[in-house]
PDB file with one MODEL, atoms N, CA, C and O in Angstrom:
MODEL        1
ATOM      1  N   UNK A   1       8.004  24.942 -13.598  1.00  0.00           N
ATOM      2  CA  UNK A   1       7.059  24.752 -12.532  1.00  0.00           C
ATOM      3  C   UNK A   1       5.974  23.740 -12.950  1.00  0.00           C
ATOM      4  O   UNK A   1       5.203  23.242 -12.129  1.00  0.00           O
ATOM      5  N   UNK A   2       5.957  23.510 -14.033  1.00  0.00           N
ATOM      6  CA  UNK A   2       4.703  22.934 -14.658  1.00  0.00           C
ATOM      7  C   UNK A   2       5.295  21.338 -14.757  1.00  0.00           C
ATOM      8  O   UNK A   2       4.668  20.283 -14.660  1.00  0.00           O
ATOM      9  N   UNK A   3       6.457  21.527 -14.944  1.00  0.00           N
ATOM     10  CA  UNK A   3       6.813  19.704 -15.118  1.00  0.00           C
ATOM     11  C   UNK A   3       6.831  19.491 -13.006  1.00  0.00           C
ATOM     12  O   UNK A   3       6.773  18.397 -12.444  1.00  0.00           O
ATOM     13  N   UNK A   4       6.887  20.303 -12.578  1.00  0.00           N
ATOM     14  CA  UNK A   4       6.897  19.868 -11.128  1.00  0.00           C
ATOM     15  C   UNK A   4       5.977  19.348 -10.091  1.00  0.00           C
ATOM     16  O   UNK A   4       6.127  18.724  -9.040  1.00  0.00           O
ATOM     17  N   UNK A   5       4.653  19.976 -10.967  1.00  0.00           N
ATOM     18  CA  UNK A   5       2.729  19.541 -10.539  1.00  0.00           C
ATOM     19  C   UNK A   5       2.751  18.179 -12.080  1.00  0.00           C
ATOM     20  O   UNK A   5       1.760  17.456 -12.182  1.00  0.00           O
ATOM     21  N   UNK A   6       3.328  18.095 -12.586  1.00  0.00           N
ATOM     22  CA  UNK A   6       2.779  16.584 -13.556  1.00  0.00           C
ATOM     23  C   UNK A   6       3.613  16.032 -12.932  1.00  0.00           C
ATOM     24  O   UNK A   6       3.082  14.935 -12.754  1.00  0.00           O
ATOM     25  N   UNK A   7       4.929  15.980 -12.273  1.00  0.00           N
ATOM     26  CA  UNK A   7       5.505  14.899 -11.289  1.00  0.00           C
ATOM     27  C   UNK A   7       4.816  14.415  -9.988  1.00  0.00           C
ATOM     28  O   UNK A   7       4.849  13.253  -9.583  1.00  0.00           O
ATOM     29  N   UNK A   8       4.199  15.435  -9.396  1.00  0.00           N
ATOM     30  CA  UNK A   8       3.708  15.238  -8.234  1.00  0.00           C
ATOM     31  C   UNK A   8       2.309  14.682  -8.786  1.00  0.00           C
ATOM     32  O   UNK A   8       1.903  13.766  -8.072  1.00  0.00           O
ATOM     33  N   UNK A   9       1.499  14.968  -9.811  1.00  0.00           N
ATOM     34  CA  UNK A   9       0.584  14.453  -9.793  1.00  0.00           C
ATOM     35  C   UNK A   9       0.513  12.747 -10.020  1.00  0.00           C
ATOM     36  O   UNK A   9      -0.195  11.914  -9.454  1.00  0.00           O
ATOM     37  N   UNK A  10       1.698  12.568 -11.240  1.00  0.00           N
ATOM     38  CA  UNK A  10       1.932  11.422 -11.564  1.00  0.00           C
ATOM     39  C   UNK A  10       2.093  10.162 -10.126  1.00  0.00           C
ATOM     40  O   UNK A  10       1.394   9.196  -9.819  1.00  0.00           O
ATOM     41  N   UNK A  11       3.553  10.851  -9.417  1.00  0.00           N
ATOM     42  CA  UNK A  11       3.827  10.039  -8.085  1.00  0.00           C
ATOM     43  C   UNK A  11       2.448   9.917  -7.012  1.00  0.00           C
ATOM     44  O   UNK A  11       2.359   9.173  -6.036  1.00  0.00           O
ATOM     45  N   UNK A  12       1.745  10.582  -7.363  1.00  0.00           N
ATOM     46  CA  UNK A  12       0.427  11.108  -6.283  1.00  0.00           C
ATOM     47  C   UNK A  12      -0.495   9.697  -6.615  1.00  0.00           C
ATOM     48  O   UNK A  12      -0.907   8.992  -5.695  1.00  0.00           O
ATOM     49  N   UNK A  13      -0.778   9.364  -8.154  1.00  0.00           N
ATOM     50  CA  UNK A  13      -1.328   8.598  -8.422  1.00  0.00           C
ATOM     51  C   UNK A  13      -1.180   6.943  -8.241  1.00  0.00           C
ATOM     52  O   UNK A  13      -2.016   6.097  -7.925  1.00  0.00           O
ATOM     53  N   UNK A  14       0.319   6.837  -8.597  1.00  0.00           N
ATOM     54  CA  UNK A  14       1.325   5.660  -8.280  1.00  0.00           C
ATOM     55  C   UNK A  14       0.735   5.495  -6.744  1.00  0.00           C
ATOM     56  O   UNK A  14      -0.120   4.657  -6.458  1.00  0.00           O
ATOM     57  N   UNK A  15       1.185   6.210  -6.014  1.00  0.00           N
ATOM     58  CA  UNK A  15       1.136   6.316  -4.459  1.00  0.00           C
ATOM     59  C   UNK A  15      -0.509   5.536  -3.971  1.00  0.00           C
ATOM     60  O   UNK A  15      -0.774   4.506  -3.352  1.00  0.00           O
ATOM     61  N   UNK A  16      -1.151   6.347  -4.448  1.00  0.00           N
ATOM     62  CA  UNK A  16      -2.728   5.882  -4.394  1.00  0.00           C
ATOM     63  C   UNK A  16      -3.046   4.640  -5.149  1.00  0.00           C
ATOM     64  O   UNK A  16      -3.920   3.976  -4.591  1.00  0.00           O
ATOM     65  N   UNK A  17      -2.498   4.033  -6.480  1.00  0.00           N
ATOM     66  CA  UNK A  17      -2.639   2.551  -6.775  1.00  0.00           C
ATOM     67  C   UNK A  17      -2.200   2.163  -6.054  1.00  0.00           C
ATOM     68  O   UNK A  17      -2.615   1.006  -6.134  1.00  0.00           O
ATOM     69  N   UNK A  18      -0.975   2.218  -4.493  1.00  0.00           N
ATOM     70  CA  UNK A  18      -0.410   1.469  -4.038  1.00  0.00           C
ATOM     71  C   UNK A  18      -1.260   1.333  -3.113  1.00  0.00           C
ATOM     72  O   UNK A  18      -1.880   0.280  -2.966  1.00  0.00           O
ATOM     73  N   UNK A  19      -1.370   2.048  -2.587  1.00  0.00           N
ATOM     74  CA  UNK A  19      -2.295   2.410  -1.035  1.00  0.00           C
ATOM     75  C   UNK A  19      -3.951   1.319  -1.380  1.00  0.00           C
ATOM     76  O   UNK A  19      -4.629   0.683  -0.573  1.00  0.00           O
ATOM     77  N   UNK A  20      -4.119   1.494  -2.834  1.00  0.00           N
ATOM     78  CA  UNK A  20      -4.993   0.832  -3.053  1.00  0.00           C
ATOM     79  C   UNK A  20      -5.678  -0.695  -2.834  1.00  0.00           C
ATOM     80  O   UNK A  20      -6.771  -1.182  -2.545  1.00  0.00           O
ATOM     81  N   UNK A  21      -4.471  -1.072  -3.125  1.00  0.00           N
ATOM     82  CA  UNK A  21      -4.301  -2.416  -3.410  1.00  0.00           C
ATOM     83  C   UNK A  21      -3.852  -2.875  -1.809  1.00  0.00           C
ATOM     84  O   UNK A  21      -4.281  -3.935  -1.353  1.00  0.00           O
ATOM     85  N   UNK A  22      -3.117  -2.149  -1.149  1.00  0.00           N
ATOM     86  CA  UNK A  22      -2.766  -2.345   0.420  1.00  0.00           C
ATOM     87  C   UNK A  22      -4.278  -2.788   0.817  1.00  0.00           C
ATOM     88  O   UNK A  22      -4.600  -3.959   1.017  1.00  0.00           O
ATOM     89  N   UNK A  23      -5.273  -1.525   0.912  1.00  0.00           N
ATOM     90  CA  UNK A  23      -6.651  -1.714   1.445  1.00  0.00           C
ATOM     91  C   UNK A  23      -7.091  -3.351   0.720  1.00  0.00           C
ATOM     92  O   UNK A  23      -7.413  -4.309   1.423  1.00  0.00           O
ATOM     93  N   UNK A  24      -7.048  -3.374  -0.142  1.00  0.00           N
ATOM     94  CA  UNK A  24      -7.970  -4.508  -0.516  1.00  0.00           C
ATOM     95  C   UNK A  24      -7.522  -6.167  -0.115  1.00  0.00           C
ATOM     96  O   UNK A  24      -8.333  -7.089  -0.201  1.00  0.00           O
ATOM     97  N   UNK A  25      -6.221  -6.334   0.291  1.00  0.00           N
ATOM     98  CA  UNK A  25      -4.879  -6.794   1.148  1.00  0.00           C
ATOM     99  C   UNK A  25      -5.995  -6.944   2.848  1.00  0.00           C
ATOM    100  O   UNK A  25      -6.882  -7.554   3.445  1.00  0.00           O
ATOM    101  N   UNK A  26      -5.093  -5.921   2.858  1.00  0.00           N
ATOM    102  CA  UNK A  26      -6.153  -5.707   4.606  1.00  0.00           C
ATOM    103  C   UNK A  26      -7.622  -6.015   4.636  1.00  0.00           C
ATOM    104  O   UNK A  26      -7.917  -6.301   5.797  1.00  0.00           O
ATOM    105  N   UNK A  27      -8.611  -6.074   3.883  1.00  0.00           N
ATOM    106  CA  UNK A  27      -9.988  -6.224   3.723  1.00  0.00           C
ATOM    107  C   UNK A  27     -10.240  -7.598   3.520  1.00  0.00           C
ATOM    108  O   UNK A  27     -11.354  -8.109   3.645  1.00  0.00           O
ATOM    109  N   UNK A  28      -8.821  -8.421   3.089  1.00  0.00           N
ATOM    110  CA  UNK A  28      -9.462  -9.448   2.924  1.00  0.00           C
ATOM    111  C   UNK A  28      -8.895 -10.657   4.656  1.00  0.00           C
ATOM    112  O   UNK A  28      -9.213 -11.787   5.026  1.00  0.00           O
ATOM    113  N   UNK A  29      -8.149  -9.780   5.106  1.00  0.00           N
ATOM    114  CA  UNK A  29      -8.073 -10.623   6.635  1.00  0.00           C
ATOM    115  C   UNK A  29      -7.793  -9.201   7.770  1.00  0.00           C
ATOM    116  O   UNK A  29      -6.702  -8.783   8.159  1.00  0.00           O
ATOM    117  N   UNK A  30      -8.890  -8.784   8.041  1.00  0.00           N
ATOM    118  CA  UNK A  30      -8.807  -7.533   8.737  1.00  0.00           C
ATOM    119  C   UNK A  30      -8.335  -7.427  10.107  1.00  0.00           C
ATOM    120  O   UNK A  30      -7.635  -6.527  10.573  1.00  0.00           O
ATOM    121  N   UNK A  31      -8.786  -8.420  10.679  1.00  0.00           N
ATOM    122  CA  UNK A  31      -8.295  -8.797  12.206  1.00  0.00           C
ATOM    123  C   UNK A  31      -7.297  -9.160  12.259  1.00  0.00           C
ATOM    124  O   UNK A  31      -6.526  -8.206  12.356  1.00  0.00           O
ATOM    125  N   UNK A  32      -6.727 -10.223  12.251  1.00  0.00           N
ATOM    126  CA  UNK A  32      -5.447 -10.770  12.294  1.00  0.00           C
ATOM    127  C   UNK A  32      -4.464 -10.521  11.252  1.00  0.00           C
ATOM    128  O   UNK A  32      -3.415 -11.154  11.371  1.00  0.00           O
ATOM    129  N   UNK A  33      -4.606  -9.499   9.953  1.00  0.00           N
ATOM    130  CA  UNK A  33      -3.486  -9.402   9.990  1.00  0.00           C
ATOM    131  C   UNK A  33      -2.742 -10.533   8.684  1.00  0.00           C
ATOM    132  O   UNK A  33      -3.528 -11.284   8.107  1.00  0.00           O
ATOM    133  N   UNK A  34      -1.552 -10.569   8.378  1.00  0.00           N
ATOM    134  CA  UNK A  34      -1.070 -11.375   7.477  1.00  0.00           C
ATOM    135  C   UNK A  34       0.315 -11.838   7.977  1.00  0.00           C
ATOM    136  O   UNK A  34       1.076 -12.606   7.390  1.00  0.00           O
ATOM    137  N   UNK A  35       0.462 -11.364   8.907  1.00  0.00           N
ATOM    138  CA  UNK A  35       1.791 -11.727   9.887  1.00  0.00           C
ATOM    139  C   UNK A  35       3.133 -10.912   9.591  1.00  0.00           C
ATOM    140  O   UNK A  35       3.228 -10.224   8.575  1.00  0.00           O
ATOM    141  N   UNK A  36       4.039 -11.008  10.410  1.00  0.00           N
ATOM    142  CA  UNK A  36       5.188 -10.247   9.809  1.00  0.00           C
ATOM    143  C   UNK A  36       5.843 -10.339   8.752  1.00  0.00           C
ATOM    144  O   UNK A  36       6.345  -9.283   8.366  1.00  0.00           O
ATOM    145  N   UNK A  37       5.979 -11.043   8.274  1.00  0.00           N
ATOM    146  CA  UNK A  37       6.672 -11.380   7.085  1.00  0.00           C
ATOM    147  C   UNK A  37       6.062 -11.464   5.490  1.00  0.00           C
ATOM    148  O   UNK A  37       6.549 -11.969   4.479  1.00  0.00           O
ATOM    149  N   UNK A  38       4.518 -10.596   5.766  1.00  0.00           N
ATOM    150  CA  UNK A  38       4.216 -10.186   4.729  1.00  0.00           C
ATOM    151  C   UNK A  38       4.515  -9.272   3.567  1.00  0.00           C
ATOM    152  O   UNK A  38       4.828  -8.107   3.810  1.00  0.00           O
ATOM    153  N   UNK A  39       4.451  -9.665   2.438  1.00  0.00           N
ATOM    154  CA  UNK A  39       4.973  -8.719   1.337  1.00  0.00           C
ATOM    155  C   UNK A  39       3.720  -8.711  -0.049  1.00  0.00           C
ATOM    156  O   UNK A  39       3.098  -9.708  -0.417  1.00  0.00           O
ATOM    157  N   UNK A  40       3.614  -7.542  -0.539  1.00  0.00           N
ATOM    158  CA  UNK A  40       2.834  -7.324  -1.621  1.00  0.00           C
ATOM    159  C   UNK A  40       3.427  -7.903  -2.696  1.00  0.00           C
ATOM    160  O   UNK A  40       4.617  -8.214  -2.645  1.00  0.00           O
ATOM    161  N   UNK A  41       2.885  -8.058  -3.487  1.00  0.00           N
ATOM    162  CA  UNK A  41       3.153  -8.329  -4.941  1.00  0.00           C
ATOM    163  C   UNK A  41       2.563  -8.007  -6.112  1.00  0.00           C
ATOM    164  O   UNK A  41       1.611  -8.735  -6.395  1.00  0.00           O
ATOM    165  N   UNK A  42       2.723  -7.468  -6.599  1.00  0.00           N
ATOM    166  CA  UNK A  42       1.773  -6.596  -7.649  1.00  0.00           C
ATOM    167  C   UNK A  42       2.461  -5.750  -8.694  1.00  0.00           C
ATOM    168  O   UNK A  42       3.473  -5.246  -8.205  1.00  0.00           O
ATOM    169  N   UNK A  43       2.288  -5.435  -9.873  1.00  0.00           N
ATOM    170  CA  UNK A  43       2.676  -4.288 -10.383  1.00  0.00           C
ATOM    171  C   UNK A  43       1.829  -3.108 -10.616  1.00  0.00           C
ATOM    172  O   UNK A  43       0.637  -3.120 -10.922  1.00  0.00           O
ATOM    173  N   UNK A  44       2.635  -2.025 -10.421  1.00  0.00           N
ATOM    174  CA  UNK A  44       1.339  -1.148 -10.267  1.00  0.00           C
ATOM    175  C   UNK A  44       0.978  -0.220 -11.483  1.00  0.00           C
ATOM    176  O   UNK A  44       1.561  -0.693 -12.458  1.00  0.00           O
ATOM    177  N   UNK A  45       0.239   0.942 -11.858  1.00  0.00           N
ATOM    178  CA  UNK A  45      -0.039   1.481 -13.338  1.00  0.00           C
ATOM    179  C   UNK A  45       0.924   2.158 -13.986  1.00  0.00           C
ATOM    180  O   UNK A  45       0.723   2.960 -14.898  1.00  0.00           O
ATOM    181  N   UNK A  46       2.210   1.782 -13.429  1.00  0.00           N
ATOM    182  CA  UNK A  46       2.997   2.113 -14.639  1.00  0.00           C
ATOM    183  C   UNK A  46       3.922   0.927 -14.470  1.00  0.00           C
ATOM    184  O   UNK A  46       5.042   1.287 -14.833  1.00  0.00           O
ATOM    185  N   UNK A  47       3.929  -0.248 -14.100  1.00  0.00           N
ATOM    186  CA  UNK A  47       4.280  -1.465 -14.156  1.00  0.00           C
ATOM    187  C   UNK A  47       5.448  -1.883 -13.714  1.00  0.00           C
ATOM    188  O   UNK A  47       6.168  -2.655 -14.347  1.00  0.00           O
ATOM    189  N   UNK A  48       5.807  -1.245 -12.232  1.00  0.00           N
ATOM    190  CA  UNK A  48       6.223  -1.426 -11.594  1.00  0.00           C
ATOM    191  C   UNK A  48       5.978  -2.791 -10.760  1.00  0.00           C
ATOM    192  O   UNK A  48       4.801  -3.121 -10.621  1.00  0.00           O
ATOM    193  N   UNK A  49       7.004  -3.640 -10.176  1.00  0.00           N
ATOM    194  CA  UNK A  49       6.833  -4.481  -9.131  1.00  0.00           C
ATOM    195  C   UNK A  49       7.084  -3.909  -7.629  1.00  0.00           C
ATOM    196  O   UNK A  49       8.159  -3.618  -7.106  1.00  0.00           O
ATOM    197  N   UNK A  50       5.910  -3.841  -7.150  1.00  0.00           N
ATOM    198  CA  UNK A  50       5.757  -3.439  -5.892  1.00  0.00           C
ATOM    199  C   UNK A  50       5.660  -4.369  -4.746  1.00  0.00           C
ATOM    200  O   UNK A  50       4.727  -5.172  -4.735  1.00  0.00           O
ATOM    201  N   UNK A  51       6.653  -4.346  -3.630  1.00  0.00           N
ATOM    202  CA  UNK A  51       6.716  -5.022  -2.635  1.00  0.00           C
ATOM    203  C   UNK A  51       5.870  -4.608  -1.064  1.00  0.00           C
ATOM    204  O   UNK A  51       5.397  -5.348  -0.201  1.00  0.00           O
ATOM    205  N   UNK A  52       5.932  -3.254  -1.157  1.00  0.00           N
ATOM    206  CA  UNK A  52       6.269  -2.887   0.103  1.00  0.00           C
ATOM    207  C   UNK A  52       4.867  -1.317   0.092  1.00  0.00           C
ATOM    208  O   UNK A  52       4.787  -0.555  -0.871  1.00  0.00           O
ATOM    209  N   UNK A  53       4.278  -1.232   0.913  1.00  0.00           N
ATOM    210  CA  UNK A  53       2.957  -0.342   0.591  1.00  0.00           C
ATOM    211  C   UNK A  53       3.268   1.039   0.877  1.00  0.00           C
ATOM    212  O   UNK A  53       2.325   1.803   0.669  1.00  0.00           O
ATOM    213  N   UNK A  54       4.410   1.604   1.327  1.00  0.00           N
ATOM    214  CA  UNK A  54       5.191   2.958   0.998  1.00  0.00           C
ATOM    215  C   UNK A  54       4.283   3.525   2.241  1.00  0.00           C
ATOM    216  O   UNK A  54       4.239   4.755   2.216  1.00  0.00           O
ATOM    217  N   UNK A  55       3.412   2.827   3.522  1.00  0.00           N
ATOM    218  CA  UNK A  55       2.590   3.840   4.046  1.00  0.00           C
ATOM    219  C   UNK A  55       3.011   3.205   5.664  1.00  0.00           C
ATOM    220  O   UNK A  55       2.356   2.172   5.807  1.00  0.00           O
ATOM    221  N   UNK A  56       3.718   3.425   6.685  1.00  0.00           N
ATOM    222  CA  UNK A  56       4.189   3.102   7.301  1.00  0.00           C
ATOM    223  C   UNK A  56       2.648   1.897   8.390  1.00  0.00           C
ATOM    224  O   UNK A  56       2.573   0.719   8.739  1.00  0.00           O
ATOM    225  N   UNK A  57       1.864   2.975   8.498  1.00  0.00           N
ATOM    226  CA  UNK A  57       0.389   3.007   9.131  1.00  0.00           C
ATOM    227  C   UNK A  57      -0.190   1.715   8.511  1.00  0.00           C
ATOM    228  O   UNK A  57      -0.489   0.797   9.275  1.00  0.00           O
ATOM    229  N   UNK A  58      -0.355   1.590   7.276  1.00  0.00           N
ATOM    230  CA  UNK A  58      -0.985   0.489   5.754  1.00  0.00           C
ATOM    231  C   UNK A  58      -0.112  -0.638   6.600  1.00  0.00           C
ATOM    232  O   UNK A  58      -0.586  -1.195   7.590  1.00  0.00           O
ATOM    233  N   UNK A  59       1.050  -0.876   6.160  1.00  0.00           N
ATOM    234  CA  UNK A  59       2.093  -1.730   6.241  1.00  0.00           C
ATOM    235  C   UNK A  59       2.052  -2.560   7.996  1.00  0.00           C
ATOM    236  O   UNK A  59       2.458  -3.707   8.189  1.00  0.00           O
ATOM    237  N   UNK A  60       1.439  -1.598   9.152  1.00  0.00           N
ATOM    238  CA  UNK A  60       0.921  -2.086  10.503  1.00  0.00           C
ATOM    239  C   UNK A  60      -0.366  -3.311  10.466  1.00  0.00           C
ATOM    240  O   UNK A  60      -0.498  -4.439  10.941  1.00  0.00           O
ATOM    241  N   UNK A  61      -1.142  -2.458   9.683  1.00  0.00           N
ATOM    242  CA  UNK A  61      -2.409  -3.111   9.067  1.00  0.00           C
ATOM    243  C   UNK A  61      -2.711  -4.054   8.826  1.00  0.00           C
ATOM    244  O   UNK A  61      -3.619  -4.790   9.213  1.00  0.00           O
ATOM    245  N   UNK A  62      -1.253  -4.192   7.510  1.00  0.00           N
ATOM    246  CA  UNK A  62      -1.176  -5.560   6.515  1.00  0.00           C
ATOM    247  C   UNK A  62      -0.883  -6.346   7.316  1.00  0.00           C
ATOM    248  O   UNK A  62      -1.463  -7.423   7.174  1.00  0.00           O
ATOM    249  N   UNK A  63      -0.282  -6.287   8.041  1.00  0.00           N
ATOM    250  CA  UNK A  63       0.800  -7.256   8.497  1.00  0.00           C
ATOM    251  C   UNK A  63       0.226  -7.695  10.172  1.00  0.00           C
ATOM    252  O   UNK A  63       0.540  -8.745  10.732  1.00  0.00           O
ATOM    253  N   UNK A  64      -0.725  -6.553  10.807  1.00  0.00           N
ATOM    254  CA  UNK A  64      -0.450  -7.164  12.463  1.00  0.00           C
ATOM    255  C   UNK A  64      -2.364  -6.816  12.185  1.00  0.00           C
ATOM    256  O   UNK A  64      -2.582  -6.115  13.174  1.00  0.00           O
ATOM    257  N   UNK A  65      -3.235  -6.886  11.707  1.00  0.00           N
ATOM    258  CA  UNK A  65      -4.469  -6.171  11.691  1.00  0.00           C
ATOM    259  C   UNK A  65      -5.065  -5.258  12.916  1.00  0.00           C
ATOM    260  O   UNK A  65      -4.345  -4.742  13.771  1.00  0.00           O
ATOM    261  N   UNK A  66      -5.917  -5.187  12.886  1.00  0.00           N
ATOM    262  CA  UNK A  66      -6.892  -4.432  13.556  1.00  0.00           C
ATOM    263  C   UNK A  66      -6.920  -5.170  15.015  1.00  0.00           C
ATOM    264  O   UNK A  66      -7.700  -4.628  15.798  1.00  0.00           O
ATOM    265  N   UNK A  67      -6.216  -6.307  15.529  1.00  0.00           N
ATOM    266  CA  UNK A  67      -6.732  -7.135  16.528  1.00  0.00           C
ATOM    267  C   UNK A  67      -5.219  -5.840  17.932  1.00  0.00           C
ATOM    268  O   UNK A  67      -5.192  -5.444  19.097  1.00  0.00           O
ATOM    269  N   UNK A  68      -4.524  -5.779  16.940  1.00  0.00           N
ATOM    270  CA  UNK A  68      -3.501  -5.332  17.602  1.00  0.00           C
ATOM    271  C   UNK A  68      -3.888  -3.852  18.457  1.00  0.00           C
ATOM    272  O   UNK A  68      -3.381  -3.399  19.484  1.00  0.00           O
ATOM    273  N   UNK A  69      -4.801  -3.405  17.742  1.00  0.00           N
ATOM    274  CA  UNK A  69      -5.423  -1.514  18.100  1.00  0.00           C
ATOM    275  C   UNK A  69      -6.426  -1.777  18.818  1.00  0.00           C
ATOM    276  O   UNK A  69      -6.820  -0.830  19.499  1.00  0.00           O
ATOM    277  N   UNK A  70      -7.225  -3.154  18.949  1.00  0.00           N
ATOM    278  CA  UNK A  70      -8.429  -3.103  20.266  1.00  0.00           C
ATOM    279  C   UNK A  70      -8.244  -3.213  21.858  1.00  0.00           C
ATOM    280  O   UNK A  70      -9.225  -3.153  22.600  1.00  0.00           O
TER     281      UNK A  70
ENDMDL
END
């Protein structure tokens, strides 16, 4: 049971560097967006290459901004 909360905590964390780096993505063109054919690039803290922001909602964001929800 105990290796099953250090998995989840581990993936929990991964998850949240990702989500992280999404926000700071979106913050830097909030309105419009980065267009469809946007993709992340990054590795994340356990040095992974990450494409894709795992957050269906994030990934609306990145890609179509805030102009799309007014």
């Amino acid at each position: 049971m105990l290796s099953r909360f250090a998995y989840f905590d581990k993936s929990t964390s991964v998850r949240f560097n990702i989500w992280g780096h999404a926000l700071e993505l979106i913050q830097e063109n909030p309105f419009f967006g980065w267009g469809l054919d946007k993709s992340m690039h990054f590795k994340n803290i356990i040095n992974e290459h990450i494409t894709t922001t795992h957050s269906v909602y994030l990934s609306a964001l990145l890609k179509g901004g805030w102009s799309d929800y007014c």
